[in-house]
N, C-alpha and C positions, 0 to 999 in steps of 0.2 A: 933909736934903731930897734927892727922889731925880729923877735927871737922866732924862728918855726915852730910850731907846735908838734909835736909827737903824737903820731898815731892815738885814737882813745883807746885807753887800757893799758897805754904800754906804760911799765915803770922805767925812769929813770936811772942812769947808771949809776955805779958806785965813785967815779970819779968827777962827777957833774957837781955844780954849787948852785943850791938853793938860792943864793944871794949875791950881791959884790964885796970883793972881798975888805974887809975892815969895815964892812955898815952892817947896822941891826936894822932890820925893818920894822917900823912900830906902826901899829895898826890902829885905823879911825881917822879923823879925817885932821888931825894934827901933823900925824905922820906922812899924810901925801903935802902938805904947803911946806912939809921941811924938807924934800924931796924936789919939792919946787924951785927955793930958794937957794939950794947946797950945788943945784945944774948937776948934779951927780945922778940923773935918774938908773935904778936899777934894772938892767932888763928879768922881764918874769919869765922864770920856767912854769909850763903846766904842768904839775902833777908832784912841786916841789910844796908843798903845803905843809906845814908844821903838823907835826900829830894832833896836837891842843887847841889846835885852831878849828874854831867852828864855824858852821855854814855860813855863807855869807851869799849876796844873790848873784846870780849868776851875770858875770860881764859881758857887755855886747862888745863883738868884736871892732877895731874902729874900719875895720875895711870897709864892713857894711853899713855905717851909719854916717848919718850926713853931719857935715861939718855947722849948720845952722841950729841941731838939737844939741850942741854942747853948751853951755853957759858960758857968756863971754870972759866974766870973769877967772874962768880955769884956761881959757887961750892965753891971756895976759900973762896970768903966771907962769904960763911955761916957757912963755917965749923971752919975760926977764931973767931966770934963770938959768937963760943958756944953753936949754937943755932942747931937745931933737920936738918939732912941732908934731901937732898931731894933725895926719892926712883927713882929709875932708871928702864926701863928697863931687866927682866930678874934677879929680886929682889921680894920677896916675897912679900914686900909692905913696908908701913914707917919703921922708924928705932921703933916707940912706940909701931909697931903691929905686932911681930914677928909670923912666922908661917903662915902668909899667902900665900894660894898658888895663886904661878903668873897666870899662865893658868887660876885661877877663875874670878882674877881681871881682865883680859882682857877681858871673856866674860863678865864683869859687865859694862865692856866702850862696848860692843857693844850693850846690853841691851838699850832698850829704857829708857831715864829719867832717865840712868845711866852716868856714866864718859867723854861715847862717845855725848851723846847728844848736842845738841847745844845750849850754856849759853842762860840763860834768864835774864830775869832786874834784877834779885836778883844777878843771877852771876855776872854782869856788876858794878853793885854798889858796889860789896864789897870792892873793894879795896879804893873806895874814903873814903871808912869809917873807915880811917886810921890803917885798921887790914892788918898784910905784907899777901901779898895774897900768892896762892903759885905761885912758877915758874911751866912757861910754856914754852918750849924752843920754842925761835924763835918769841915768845912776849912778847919780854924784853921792847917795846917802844911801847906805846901807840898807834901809827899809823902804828901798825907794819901789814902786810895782814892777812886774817883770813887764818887757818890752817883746813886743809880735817881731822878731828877727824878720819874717819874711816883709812882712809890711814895712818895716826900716829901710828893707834891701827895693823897695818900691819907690821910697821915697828920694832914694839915694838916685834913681836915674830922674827922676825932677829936680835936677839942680839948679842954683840960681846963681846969683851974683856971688853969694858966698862960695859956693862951691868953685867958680872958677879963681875967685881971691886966692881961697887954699892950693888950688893946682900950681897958681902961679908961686905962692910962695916955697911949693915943695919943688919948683926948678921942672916944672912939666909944660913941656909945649902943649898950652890949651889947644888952639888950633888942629895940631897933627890929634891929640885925644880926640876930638871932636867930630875929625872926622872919619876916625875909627869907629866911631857910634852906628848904630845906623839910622837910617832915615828916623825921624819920631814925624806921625801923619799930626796935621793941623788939629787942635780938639776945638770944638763948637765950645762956647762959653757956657751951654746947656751941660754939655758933659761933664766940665770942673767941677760943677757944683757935686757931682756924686763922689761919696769917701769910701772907702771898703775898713769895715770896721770888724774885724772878727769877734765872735761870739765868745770864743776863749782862748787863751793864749795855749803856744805849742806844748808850755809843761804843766797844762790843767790835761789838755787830749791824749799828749805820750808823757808820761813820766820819766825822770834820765832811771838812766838802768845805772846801778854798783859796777863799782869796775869788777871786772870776773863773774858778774852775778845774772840770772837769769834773765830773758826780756820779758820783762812785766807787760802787761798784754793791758791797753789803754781801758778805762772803766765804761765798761758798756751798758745800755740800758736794757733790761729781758723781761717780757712781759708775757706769763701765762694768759691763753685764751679764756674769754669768760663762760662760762654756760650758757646756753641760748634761755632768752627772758621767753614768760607766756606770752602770747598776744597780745594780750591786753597790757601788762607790763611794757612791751613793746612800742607798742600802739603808743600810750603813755609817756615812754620816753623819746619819740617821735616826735610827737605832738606838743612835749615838753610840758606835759600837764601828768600828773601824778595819777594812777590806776585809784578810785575809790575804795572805801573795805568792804572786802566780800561779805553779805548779807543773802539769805536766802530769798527774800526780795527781789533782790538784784537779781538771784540767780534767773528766776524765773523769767524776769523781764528782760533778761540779754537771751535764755534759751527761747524767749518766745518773739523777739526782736529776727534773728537768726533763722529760726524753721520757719517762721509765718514765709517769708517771701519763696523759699524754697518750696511749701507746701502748695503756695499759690500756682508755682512755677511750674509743677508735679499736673496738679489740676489741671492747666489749659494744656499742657500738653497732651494729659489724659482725653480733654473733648476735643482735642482735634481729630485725633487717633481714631476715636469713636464716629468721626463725624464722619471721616473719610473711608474709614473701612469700607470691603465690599458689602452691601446685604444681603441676607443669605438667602436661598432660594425659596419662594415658598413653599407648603409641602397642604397634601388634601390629608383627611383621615376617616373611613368609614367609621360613622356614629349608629348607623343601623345595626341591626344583627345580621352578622356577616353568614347564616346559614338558613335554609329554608326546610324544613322535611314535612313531607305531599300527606296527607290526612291514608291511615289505612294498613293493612298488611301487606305484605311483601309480596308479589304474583309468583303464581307457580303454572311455570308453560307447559303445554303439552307433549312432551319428549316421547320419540318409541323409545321401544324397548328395551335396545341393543345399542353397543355403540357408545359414544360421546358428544355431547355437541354442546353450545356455547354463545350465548348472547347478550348484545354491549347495544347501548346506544353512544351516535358518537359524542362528544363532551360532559356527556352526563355520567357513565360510569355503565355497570353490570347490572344487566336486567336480569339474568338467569340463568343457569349451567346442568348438567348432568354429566353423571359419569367417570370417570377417574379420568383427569386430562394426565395420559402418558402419548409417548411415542407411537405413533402407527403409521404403515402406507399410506400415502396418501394419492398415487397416484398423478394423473394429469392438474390436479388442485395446484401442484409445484409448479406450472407455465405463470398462477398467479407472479409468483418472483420472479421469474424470466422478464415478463412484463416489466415489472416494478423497476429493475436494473435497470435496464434498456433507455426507458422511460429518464429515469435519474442521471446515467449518462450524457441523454439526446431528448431532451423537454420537445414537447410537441406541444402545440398549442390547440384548442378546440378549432375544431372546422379545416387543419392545416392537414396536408398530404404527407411533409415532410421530405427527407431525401429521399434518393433510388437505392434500393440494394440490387446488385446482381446474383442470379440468380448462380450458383457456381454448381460441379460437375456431381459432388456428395448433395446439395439438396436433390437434385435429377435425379439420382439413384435412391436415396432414403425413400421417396414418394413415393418408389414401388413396391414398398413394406407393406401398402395398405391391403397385397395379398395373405402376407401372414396375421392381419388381425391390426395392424398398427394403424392410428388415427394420424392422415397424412393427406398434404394439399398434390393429388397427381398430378397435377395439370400445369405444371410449372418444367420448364424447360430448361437447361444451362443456356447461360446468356440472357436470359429475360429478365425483368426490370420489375421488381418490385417497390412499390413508396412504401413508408415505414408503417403511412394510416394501414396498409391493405396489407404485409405483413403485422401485422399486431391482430388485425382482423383473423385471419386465419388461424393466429396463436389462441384466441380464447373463444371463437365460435364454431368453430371445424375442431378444432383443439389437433392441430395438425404437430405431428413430432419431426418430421423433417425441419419445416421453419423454423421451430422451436432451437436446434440446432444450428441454422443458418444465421437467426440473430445474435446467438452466443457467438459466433465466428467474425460477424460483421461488429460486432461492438467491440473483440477487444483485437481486433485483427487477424485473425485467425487459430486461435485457439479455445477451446472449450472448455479445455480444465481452468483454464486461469479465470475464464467465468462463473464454472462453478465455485471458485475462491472467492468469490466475490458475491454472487448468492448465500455463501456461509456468514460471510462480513456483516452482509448487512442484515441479514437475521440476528447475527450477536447485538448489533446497535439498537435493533428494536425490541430488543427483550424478549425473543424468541429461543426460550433456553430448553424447550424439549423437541428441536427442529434439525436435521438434518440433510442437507442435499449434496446427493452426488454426481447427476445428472442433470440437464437445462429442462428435460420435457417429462418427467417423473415419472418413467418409464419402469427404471427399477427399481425395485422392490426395499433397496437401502434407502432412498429417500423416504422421510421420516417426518411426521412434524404430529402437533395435536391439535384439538379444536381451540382452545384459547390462543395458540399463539395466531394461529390462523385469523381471526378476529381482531386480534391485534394488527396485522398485516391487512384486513382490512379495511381497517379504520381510516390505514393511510393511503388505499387505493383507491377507496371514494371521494377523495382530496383532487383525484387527478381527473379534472371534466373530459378530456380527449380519451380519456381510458373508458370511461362511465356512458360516453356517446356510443362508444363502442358494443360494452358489456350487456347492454340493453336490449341492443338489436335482438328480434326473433329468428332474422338470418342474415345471410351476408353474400352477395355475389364476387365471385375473382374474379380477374382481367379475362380471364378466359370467356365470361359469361354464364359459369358454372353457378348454380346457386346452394349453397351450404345452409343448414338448420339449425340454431343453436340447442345444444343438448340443457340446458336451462332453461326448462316450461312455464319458471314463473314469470318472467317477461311476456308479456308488457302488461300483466294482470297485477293492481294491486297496488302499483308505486314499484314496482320488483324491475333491480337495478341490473340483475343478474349478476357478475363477477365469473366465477371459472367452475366445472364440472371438472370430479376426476373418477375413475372405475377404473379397476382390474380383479383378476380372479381374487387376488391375494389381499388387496386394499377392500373390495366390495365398493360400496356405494358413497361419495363422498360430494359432498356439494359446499363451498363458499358463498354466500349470495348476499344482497343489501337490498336496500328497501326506504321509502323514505314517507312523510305526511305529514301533512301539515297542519300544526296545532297552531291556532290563531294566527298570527306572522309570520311563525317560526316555521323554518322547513327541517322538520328533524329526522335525520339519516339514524339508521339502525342496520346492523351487519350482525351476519349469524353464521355457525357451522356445524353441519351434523356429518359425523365421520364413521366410517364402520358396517354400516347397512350391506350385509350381505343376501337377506330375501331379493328372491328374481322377482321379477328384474330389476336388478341392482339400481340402475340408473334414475327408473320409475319409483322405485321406494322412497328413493335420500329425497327425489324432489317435493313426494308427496309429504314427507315427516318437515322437510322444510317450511313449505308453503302453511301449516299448520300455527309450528310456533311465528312465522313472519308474520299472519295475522292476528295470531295471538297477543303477540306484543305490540302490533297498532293498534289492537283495542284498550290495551293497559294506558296507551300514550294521553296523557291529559294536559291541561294547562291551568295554572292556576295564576292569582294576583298576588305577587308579595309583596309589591311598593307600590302605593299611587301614587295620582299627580300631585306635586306640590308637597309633597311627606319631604321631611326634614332625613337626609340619608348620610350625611357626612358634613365636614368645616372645612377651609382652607387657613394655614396658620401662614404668617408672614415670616413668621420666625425671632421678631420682636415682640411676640405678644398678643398680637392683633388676632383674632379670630372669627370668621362669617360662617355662618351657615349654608350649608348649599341643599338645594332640595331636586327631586326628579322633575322634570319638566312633564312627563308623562307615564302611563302605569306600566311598570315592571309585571309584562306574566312572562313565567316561568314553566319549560315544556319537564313533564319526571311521570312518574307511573307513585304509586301508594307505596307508603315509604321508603321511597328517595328522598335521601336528605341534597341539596345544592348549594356551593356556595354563592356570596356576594362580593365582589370587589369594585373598589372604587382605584380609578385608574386614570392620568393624564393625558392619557389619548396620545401618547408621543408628542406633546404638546408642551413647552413651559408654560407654567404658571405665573401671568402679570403679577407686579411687585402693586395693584392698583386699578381698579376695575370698577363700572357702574353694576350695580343691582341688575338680577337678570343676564348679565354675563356668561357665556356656556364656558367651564373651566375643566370639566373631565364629564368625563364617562362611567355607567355603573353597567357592569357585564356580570351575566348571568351563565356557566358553563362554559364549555370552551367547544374549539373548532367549527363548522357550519350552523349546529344547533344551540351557538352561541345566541345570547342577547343583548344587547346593547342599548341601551339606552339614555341621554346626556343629563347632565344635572349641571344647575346654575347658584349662582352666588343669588343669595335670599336677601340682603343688601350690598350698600356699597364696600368696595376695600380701599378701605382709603390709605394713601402714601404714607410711611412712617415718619411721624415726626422728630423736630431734633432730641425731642423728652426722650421718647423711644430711643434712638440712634444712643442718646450717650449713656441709659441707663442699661443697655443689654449687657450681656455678659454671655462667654463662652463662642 
């Protein structure tokens, strides 16, 4: 019959017996067949173990182990002896506890600190404590190996014949056990073949713990992280092939195994890069001497007296001056910049009329000034219809100061001052810094300006052909059929362009005039101003002191050869390297007086320059001076420009 066991750890009482009373238990395997034979088995307490008693291995419980792992010979002798059989697998339980079901007792050995657990010191000592312990199959001998409890309690629900033998004999209805089981599914004959064999038994993974003493924590395996290997190390133990010893041989030859394909890689990338870039534009360069100066001294015009005056050819520069250029009256010469405004406002084209102005109720009355001395077109009515050609007409050959007024009014809508702001504007734009106007028809005596700036001013009104058609006239008839003279005598003598007259008591004699002639091709304009001329008659003086230096200076006007045909004058570069020669197609003459120097530029005409071109190609242009009395002349590639090759392409830089 079998004893319960006591909680693990718990001590026994002080009135409990280690034994039966009046037997010694003697230990080994003497003492169990005397046990056998006497039918006196002793039941074992857990935890009754003699002090002196040493370890011993730990007993499998018989709940959980099958009746077929006992030796048959220790069945025999228990059951000659008399003594209580031992339960079997697939048996309800002992023969004193009928009615237990198997299925419960199994899951009690797998319960923790149940059947399946693994013995502690209590278990271990029982048997020295001379009480028969039970059997455990397959720990018949002391130094028998420990058994996998769980794998026992496994084999315990594959019971077989024997297992039902034992039930029967412990008085258990196999039947009613059996079908307290539950279902077991069919196994393939494939299946049986597999065994579950554990790697170690439960007290190599958890050790029993002391009774009262800490849980020993089961032995685990802890493994520090390695250092990472080199590469090649790596590589090596990859490969499963050992790293060679490092030799500077070696070195060389795995650094140059490594960068070569890289370097290669570097390469083609670099000539693609090259290949496809844009190419740059090509560019010309004057190789000639970019300056020309005319063999000789420098001319001295014939100037009166008195006075200021100031003379330019246009793109060439200063032919000559006298006088201290300051500030002085200058009279009607200010209608010049009336003009010029008007004009820049309202561009008029050569041969064109232009629009109408009306003639409004202040021109009608200003025109009757021309009793008190004032230059004015009378003959104009309110309400009449002026075109811009025949006002502007009136402005610079009558030199009419009514009109002069009426186009200030009509250009910015009716106001005059804000004209005059605008006559001051555009004199600061052209670099007219010792010029003042207060006035549209330079009437009073505050309006201000000098011979140079006048010159300046100009320079840029013989730019203007519709103004120059004008300026030229000897007279000019109004709508009326009135016919007016212009007070500028040098027209149409001379090349003489005229421009604008101005006189008053206070101004004296003043004249702007232009002029032009022709050296070789060139048609070259010259502008001049003599200011100040107070001998009577004022008017008759300035024009005669005019008319003087304006031939003066057409005789200075010369031309000379700086570049012939076919002279080597400049290159065109690709910009990779490549570079042609370009030469003039034909001769470079140049209009100047004795000692003027001129420059030469070489210039693409607003034109790109092909990246490739036959010999003989026109690629730019070489100019000589600037504005009208400019020259121009084209220059070609002296051979071919050939396309840049890939050499070229991948060798450029920058």
């Amino acid at each position: 019959m079998f004893t319960a066991l006591k909680p693990e750890g718990e001590e026994p009482s002080a009135g409990s017996e280690a034994a039966p009373k009046g037997d010694v238990a003697e230990s080994g395997p003497e003492a169990k067949a005397d046990s056998r034979t006497a039918g006196d088995a002793p039941k074992s307490t857990p935890g009754a173990a003699e002090p002196d008693a040493g370890p011993a291995p730990a007993p499998v419980r018989s709940e959980a182990l099958p009746a077929a792992s006992a030796p048959a010979d220790e069945a025999d002798a228990a059951s000659a002896a008399g003594g209580a059989p031992k339960s079997a697998p697939g048996s309800a339980g002992p023969a004193d506890e009928p009615g237990v079901d198997r299925k419960t007792a199994v899951f009690k050995a797998l319960k923790p600190g149940g059947a399946g657990t693994p013995a502690g010191p209590e278990d271990d000592a029982a048997p020295a404590a001379g009480g028969a312990a039970k059997s455990v199959p397959g720990s018949a001998e002391p130094d028998a190996a420990p058994v996998d409890r769980k794998t026992a309690v496994l084999k315990a629900l594959d019971s077989g014949p024997a297992g039902s033998e034992a039930g029967a004999a412990a008085g258990v209805d196999q039947p009613t056990a059996m079908l307290k089981l539950p279902p077991q599914p069919a196994e393939l004959p494939a299946e049986r073949t597999s065994k579950f064999v554990p790697l170690r038994a439960d007290e190599v993974r958890a050790p029993a713990r002391p009774a009262g003493g800490p849980v020993v924590e089961a032995e685990r395996t802890r493994q520090q992280p390695m250092p990472p290997l080199p590469p090649l190390d790596l590589l090596a133990e990859l490969t499963n092939k050992p790293a060679p010893p490092e030799t500077p041989t070696r070195t060389v030859v795995r650094r140059v195994k490594i960068w070569t394909p890289l370097l290669v890689l570097a390469l083609i990338i670099f000539a693609v890069v090259q290949a496809v870039r844009p190419l740059p534009t090509p560019s010309l360069k004057l190789t000639a001497n970019s300056a020309y100066t005319f063999e000789g001294d420098k001319p001295a015009l014939p100037w009166p007296g008195e006075g200021q005056g100031f003379m330019a050819a246009t793109g060439l520069g200063t032919v000559d001056s006298f006088g201290e250029q300051k500030a002085v009256p200058i009279g009607s010469v200010a209608k010049a910049m009336t003009a010029y405004v008007v004009l820049q406002d309202k561009p008029l084209k050569p041969g064109a009329k232009g629009p109408s102005i009306t003639v409004d109720a202040k021109a009608e009355e200003d025109g009757g000034l021309d009793a008190q001395g004032e230059s004015t077109l009378n003959t104009v009515k309110e309400g009449d219809k002026l075109t811009q050609h025949d006002a502007l007409a009136a402005l610079m050959i009558p030199s009419a100061n009514n009109i002069a007024r009426l186009l200030a009014r009509w250009d910015t809508g009716g106001s005059e001052e804000e004209f005059v702001k605008k006559m001051n504007d555009t004199a600061e734009e052209l670099g007219m810094k010792n010029t003042k106007y207060t006035d549209p028809s330079g009437l009073d005596a505050t309006t201000v300006s000098s011979a140079e700036d006048q010159v300046k001013l100009g320079q840029e009104l013989v730019e203007i052909e519709a103004l120059m058609d004008i300026t030229k006239l000897p007279e000019w008839t109004d709508p009326s059929g009135k016919t007016w003279r212009n007070y500028n005598t040098l027209v149409p003598y001379d090349g003489a362009l005229g421009i604008k007259t101005g006189s008053t008591t206070k101004a004296g004699g003043n004249l702007l005039f232009a002029a032009h002639k022709m050296v070789g091709d060139t048609d070259q304009l010259i502008v001049g101003a003599i200011l100040g001329q107070h001998q009577a008659p004022i008017i008759d003086t300035v024009n005669a002191a005019s008319k003087e230096v304006m031939r003066a200076t057409q005789d200075e006007l010369d031309g000379a050869t700086i570049v012939k045909k076919g002279q080597v004058v400049g290159e065109v570069d690709n910009g990779l390297g490549t570079k042609v020669p370009l030469v003039a197609v034909e001769d470079v003459k140049a209009v100047g007086w004795s000692g003027l120097t001129v420059k030469l530029e070489l210039t693409d005409g607003a034109k790109s320059v092909p990246q490739s071109a036959a010999a003989g190609t026109h690629i730019g242009t070489l100019t000589v001076g600037e504005g009208k009395s400019q020259v121009e002349v084209a220059v070609a590639l002296q051979s071919d420009l050939a396309e840049a090759s890939f050499l070229d392409k991948l060798t450029r830089v920058g």
